[in-house]
N, C-alpha and C positions, 0 to 999 in steps of 0.2 A: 278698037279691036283689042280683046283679050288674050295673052296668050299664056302658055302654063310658064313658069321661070325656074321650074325643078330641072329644066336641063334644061341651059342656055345654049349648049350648040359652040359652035366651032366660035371659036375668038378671030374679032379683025382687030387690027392697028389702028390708032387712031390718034390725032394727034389733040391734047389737053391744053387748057391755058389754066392755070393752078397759080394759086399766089406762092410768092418768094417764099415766105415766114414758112405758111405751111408748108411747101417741100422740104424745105431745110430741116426743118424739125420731125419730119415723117422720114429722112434720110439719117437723121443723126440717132434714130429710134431704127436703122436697120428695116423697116416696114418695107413690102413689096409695093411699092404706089401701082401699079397694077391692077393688082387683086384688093388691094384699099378704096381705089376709085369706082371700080365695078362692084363693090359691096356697098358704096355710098348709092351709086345709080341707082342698084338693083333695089335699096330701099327706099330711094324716091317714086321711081315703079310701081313699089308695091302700095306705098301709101297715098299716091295720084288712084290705081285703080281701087282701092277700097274708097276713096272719096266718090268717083267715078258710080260705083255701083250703088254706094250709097245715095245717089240723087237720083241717079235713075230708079231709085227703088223705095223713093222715100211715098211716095202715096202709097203703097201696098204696106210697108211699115208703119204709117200712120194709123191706117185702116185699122189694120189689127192691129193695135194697142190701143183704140177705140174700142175696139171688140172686147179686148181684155176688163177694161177699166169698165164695160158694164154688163160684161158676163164674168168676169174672172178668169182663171189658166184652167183648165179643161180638167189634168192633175195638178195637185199641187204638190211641188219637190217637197219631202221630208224638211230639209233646212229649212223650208220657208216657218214652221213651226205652226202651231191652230191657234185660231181668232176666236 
C-alpha cells in the first residue's frame, strides 16, 4: 500500500530501542530524537517504496528503453547536443 507522506497525520507514542552511543551523542548535540527518528523512518519509507515501484515497474521500464535504444527519444532535450 502507498500512501502520500506530505502529511503524516496525528503523531502516536511509541516506544524505540536505539543504541547507547547513539542516544548519548544525539543528546549531547541537543537533537530532538523524536523528530530525528521519524525523519530516519520517513526516509526508509521513502526509499523501500521507490524500490517497491521500481520492481513493480521494471518490465514497462525495460520495455521502453528498448524502444528507445531502437527508435531513439521522440525529442531530443537541447543538452543532449547533435550526432
Amino acid at each position: 500500500m502507498h500512501i502520500s507522506l506530505d502529511n503524516p497525520g496525528k503523531r502516536q507514542p511509541i516506544n524505540l530501542t536505539i543504541g547507547e552511543n547513539i542516544l548519548k551523542e544525539a543528546k549531547r548535540l541537543k537533537l530532538n530524537t523524536s523528530k530525528a527518528a521519524e525523519a530516519g523512518i520517513l526516509e526508509a519509507v521513502r526509499l523501500e517504496q521507490e524500490r517497491q515501484w521500481k520492481e513493480e515497474n521494471a518490465k514497462a521500464i525495460n520495455a521502453y528503453n528498448c524502444e528507445v535504444s531502437k527508435r531513439g527519444v521522440l525529442l531530443k532535450p537541447s543538452w543532449l547536443g547533435e550526432e
